[in-house]
Jmol script that loads the backbone (N, CA, C; Angstrom):
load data "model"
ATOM      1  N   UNK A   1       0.811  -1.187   0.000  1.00  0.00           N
ATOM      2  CA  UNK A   1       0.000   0.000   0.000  1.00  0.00           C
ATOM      3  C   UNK A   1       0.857   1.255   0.000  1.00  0.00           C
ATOM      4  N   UNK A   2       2.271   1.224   0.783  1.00  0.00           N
ATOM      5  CA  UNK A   2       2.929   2.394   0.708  1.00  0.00           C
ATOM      6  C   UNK A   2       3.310   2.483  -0.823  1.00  0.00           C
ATOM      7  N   UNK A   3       3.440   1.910  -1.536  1.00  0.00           N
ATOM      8  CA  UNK A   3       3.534   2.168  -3.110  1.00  0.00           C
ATOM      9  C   UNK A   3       2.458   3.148  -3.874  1.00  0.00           C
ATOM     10  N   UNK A   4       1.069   2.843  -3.316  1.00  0.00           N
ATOM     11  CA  UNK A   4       0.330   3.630  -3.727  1.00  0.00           C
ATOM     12  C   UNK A   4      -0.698   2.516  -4.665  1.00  0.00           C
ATOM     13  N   UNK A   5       0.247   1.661  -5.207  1.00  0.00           N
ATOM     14  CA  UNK A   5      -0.250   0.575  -6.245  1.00  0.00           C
ATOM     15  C   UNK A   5      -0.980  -0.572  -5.795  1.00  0.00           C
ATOM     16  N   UNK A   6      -2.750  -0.592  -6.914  1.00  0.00           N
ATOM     17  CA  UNK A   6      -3.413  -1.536  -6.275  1.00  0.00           C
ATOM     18  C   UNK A   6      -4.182  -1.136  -5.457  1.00  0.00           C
ATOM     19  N   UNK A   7      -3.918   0.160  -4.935  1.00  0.00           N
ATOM     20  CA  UNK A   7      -5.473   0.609  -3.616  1.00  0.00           C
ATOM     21  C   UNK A   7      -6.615   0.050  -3.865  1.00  0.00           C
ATOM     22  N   UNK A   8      -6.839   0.604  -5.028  1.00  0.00           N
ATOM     23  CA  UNK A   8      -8.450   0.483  -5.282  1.00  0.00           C
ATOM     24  C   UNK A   8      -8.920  -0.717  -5.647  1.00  0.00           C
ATOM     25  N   UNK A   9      -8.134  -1.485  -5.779  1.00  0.00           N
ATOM     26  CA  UNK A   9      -8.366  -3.135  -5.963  1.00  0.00           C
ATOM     27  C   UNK A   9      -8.675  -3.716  -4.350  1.00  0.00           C
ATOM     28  N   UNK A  10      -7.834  -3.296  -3.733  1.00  0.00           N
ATOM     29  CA  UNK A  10      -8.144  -3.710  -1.985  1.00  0.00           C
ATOM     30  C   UNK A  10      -9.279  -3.093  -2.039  1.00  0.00           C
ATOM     31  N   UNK A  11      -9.315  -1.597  -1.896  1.00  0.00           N
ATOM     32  CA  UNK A  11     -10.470  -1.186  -1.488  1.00  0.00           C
ATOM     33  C   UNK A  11     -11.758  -2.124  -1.997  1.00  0.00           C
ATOM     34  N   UNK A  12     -11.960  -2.294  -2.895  1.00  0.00           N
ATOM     35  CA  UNK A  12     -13.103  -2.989  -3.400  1.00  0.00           C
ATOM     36  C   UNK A  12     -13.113  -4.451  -3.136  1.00  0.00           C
ATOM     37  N   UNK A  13     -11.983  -5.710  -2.449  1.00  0.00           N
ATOM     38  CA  UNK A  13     -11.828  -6.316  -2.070  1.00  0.00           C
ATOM     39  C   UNK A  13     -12.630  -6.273  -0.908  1.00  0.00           C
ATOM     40  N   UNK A  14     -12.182  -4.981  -0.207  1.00  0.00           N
ATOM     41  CA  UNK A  14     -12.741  -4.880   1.575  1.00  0.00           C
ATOM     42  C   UNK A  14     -14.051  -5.002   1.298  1.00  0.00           C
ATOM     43  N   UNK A  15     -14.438  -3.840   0.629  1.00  0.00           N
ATOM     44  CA  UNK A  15     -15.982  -3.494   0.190  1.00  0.00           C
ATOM     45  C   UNK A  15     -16.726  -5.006   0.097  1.00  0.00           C
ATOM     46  N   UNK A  16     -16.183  -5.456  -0.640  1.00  0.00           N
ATOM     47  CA  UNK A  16     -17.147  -6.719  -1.551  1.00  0.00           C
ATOM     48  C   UNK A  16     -17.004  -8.042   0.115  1.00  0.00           C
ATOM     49  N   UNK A  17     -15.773  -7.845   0.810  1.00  0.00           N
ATOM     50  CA  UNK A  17     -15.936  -8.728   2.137  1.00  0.00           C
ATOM     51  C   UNK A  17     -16.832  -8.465   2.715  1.00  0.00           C
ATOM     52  N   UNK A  18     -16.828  -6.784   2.958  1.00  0.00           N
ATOM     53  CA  UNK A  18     -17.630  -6.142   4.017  1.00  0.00           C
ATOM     54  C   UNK A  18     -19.327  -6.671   3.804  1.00  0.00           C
ATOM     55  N   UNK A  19     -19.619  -6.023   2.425  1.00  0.00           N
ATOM     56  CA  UNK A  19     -21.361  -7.085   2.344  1.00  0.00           C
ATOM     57  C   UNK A  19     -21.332  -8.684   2.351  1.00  0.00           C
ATOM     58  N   UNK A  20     -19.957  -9.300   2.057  1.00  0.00           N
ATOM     59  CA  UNK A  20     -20.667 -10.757   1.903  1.00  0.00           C
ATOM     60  C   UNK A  20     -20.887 -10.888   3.978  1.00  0.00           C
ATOM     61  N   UNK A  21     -20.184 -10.150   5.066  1.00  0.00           N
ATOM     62  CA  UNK A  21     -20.243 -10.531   5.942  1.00  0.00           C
ATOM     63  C   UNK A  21     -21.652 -10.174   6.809  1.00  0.00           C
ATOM     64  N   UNK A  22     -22.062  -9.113   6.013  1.00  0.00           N
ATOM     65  CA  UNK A  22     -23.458  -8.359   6.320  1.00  0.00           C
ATOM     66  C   UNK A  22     -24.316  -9.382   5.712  1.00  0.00           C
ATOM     67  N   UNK A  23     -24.018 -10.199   4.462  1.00  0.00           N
ATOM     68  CA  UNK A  23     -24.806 -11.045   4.081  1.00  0.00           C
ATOM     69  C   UNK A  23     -25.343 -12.480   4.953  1.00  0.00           C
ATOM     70  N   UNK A  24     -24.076 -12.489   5.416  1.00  0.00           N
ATOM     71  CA  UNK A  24     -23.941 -13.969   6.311  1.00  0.00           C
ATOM     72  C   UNK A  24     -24.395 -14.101   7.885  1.00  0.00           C
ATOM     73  N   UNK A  25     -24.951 -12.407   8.193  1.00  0.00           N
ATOM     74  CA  UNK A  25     -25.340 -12.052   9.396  1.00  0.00           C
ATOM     75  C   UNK A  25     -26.739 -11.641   8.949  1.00  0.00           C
ATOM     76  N   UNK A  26     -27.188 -11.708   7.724  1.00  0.00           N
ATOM     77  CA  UNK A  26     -28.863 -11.501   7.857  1.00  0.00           C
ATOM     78  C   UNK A  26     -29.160 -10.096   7.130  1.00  0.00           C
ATOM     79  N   UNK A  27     -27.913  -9.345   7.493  1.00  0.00           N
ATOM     80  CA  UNK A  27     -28.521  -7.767   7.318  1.00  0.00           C
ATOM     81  C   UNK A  27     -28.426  -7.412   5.764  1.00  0.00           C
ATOM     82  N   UNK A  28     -28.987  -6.342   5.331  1.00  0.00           N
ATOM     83  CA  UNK A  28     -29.140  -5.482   4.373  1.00  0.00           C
ATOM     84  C   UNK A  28     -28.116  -4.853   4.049  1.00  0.00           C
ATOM     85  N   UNK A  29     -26.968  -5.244   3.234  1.00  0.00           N
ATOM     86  CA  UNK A  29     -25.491  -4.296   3.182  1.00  0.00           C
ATOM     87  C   UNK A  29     -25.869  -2.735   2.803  1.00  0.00           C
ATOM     88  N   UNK A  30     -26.713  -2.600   1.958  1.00  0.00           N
ATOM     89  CA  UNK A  30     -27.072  -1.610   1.206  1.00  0.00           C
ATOM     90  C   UNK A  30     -27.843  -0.575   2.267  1.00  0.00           C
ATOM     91  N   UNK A  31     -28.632  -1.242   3.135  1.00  0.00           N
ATOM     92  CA  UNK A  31     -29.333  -0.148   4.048  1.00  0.00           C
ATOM     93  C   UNK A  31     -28.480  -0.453   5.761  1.00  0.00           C
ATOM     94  N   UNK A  32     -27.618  -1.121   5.538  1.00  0.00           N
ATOM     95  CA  UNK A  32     -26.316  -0.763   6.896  1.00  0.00           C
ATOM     96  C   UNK A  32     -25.793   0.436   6.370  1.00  0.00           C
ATOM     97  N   UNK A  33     -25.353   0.642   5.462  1.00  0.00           N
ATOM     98  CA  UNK A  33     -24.348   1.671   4.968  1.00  0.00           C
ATOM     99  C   UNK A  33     -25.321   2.982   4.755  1.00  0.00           C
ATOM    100  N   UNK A  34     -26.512   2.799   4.238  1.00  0.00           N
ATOM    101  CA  UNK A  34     -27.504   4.056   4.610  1.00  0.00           C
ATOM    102  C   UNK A  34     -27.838   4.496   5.851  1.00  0.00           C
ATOM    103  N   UNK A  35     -27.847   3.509   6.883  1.00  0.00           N
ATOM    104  CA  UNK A  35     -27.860   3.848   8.440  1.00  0.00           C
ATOM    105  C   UNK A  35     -26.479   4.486   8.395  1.00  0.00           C
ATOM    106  N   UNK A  36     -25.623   4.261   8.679  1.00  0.00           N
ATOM    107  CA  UNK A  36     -24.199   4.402   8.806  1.00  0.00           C
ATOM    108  C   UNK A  36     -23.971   6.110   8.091  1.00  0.00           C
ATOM    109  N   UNK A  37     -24.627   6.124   6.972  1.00  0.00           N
ATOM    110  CA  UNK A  37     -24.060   7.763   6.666  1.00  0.00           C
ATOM    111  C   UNK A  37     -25.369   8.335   7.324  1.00  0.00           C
ATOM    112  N   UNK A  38     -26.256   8.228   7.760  1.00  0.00           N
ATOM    113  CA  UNK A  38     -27.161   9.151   8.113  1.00  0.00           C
ATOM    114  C   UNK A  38     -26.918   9.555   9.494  1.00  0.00           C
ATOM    115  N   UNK A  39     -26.342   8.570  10.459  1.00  0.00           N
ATOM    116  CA  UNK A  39     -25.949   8.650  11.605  1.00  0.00           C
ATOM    117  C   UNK A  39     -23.981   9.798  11.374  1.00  0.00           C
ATOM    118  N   UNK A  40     -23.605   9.358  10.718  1.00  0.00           N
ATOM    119  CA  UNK A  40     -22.668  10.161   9.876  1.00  0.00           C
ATOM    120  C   UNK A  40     -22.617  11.652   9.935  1.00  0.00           C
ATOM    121  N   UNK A  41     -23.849  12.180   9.397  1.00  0.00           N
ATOM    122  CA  UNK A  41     -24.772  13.353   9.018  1.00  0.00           C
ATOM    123  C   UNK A  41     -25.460  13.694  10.343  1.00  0.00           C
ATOM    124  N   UNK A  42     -25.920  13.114  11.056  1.00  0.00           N
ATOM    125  CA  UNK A  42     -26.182  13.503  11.984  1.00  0.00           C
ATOM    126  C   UNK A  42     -25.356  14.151  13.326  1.00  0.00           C
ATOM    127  N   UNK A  43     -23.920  13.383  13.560  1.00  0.00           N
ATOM    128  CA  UNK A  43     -23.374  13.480  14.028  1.00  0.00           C
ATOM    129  C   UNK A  43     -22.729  15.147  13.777  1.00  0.00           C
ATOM    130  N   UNK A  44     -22.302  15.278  12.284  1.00  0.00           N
ATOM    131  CA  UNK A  44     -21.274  15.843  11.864  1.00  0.00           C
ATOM    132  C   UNK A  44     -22.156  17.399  12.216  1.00  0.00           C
ATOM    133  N   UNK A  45     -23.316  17.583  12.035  1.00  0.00           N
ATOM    134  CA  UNK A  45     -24.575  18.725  11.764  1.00  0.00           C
ATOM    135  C   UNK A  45     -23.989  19.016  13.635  1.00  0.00           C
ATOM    136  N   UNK A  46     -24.240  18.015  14.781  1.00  0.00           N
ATOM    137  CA  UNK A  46     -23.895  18.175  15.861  1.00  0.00           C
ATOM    138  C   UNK A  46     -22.899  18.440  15.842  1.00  0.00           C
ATOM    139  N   UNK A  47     -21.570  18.547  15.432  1.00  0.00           N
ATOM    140  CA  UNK A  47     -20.295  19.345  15.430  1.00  0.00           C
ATOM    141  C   UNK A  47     -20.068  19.978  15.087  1.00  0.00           C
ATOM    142  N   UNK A  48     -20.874  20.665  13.858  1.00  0.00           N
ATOM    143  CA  UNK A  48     -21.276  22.243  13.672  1.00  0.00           C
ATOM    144  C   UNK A  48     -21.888  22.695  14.634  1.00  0.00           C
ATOM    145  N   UNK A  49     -22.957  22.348  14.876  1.00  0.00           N
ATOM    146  CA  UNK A  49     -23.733  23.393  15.735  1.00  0.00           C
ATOM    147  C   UNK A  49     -22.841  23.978  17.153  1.00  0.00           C
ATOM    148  N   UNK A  50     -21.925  22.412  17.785  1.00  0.00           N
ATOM    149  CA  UNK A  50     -21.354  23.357  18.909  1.00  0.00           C
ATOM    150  C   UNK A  50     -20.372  23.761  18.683  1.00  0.00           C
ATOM    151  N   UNK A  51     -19.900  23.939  17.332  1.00  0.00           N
ATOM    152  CA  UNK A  51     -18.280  24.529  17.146  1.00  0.00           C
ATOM    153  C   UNK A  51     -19.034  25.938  16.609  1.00  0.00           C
ATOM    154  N   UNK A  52     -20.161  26.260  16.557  1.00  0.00           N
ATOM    155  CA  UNK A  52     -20.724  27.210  16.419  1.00  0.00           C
ATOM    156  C   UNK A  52     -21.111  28.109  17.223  1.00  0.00           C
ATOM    157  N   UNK A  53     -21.746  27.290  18.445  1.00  0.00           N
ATOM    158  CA  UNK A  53     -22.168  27.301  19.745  1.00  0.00           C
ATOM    159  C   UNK A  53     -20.996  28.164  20.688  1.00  0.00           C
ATOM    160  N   UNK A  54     -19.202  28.039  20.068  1.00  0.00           N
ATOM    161  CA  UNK A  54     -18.816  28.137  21.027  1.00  0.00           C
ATOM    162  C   UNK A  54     -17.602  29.314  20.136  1.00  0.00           C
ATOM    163  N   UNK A  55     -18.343  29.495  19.334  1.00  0.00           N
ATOM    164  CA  UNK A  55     -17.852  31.007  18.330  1.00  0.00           C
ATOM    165  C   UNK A  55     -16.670  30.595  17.362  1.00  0.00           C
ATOM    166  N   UNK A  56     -16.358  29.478  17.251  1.00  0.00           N
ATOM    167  CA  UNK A  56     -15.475  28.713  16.249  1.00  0.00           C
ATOM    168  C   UNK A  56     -15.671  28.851  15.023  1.00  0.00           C
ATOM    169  N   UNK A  57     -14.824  28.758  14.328  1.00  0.00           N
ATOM    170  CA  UNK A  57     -15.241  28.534  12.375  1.00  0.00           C
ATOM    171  C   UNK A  57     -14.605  26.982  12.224  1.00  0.00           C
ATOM    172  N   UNK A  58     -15.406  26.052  11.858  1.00  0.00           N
ATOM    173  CA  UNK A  58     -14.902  24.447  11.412  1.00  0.00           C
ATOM    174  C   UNK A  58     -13.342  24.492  10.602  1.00  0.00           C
ATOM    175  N   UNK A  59     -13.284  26.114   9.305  1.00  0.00           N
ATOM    176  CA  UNK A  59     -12.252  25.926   8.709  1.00  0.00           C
ATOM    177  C   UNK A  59     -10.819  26.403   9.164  1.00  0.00           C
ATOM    178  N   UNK A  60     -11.117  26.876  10.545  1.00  0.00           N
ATOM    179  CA  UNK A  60      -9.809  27.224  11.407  1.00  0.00           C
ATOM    180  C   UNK A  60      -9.116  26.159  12.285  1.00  0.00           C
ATOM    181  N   UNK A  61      -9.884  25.295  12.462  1.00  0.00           N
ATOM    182  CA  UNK A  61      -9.987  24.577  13.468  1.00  0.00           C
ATOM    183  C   UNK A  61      -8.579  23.444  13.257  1.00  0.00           C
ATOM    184  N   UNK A  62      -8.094  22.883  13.627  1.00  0.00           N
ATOM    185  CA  UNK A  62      -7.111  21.621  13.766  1.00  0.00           C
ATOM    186  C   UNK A  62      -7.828  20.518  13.689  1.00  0.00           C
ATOM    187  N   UNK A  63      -7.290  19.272  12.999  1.00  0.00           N
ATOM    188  CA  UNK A  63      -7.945  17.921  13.220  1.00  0.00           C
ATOM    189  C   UNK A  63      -7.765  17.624  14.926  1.00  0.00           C
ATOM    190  N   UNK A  64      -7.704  18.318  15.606  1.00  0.00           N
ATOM    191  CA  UNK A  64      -7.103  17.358  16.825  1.00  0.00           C
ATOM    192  C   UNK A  64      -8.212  18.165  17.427  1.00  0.00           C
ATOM    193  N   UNK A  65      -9.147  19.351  17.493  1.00  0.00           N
ATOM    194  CA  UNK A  65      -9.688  20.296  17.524  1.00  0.00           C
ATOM    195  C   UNK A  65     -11.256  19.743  17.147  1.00  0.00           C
ATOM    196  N   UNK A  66     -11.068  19.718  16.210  1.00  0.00           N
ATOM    197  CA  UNK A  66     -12.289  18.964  15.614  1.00  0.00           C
ATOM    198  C   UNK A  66     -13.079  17.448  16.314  1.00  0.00           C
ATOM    199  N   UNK A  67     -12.049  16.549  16.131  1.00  0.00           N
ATOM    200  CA  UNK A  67     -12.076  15.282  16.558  1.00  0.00           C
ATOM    201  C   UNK A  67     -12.563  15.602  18.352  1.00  0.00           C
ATOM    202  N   UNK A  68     -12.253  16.663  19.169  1.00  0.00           N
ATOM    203  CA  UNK A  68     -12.890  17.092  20.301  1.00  0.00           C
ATOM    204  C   UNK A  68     -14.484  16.972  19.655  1.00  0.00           C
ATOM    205  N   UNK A  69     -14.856  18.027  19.019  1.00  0.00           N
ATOM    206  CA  UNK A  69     -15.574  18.302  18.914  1.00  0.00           C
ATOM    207  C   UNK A  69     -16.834  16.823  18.226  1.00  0.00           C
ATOM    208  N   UNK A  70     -16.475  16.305  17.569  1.00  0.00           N
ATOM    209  CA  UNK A  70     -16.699  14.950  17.066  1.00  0.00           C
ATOM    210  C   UNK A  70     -17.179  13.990  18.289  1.00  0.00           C
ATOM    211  N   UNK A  71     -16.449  13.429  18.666  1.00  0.00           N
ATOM    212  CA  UNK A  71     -16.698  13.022  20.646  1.00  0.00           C
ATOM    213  C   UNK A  71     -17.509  13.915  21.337  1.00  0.00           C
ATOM    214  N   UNK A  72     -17.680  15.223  21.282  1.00  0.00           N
ATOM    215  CA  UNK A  72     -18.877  15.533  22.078  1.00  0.00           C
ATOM    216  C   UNK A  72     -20.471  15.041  21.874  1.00  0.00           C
ATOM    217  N   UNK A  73     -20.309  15.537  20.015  1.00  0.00           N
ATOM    218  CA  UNK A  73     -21.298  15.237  19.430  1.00  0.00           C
ATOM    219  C   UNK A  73     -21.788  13.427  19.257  1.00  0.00           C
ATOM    220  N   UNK A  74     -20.771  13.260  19.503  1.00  0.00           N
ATOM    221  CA  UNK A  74     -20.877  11.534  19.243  1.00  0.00           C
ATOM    222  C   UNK A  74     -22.066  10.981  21.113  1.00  0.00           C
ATOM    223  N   UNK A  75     -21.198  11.848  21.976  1.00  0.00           N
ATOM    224  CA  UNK A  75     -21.961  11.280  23.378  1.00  0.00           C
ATOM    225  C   UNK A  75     -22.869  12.058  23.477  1.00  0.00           C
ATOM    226  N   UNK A  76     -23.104  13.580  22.979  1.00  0.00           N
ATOM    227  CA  UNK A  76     -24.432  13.629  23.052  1.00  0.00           C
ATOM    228  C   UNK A  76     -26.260  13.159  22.357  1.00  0.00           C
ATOM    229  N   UNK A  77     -25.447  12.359  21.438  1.00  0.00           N
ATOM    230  CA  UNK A  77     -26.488  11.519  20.357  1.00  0.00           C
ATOM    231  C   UNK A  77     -26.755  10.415  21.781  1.00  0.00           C
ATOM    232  N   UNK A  78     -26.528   9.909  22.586  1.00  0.00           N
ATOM    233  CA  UNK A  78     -26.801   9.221  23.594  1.00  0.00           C
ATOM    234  C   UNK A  78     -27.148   9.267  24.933  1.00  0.00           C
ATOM    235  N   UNK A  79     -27.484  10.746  24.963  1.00  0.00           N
ATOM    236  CA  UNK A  79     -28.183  11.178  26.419  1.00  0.00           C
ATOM    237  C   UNK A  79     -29.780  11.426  25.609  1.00  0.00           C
TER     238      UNK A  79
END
end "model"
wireframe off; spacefill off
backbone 0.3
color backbone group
């Protein structure tokens, strides 16, 4: 992978594992992965709002900054 060469062949390797294992557990690969970005979207809308909340701009911010902010929003989807 540090070559660069072949990614996208894995990638689609993983991909194509990832549903046969969703397959072999019952579920819907196609509507896991629609749960999965909507919860995604939900989350991310919550890390705007309090990086908003707390007079921030998202495009100033640091990944290390953000990812705070990510974890808040992540535990408050669970109160």
């Amino acid at each position: 992978m540090a070559s660069g060469q072949g990614i996208e062949k894995e990638m689609g390797d993983l991909f194509f594992a990832t549903m046969n294992v969703c397959r072999l557990l019952g579920l819907d690969g196609e509507e896991t992965l629609h749960q999965a970005t909507d919860k995604f979207i939900r989350r991310f809308e919550q890390m705007e709002k309090n990086i908003d909340a707390a007079g921030k701009k998202l495009s100033e911010m640091t990944l290390a900054e953000m990812d705070e902010y990510w974890e808040m929003a992540k535990t408050s989807e669970f109160q």
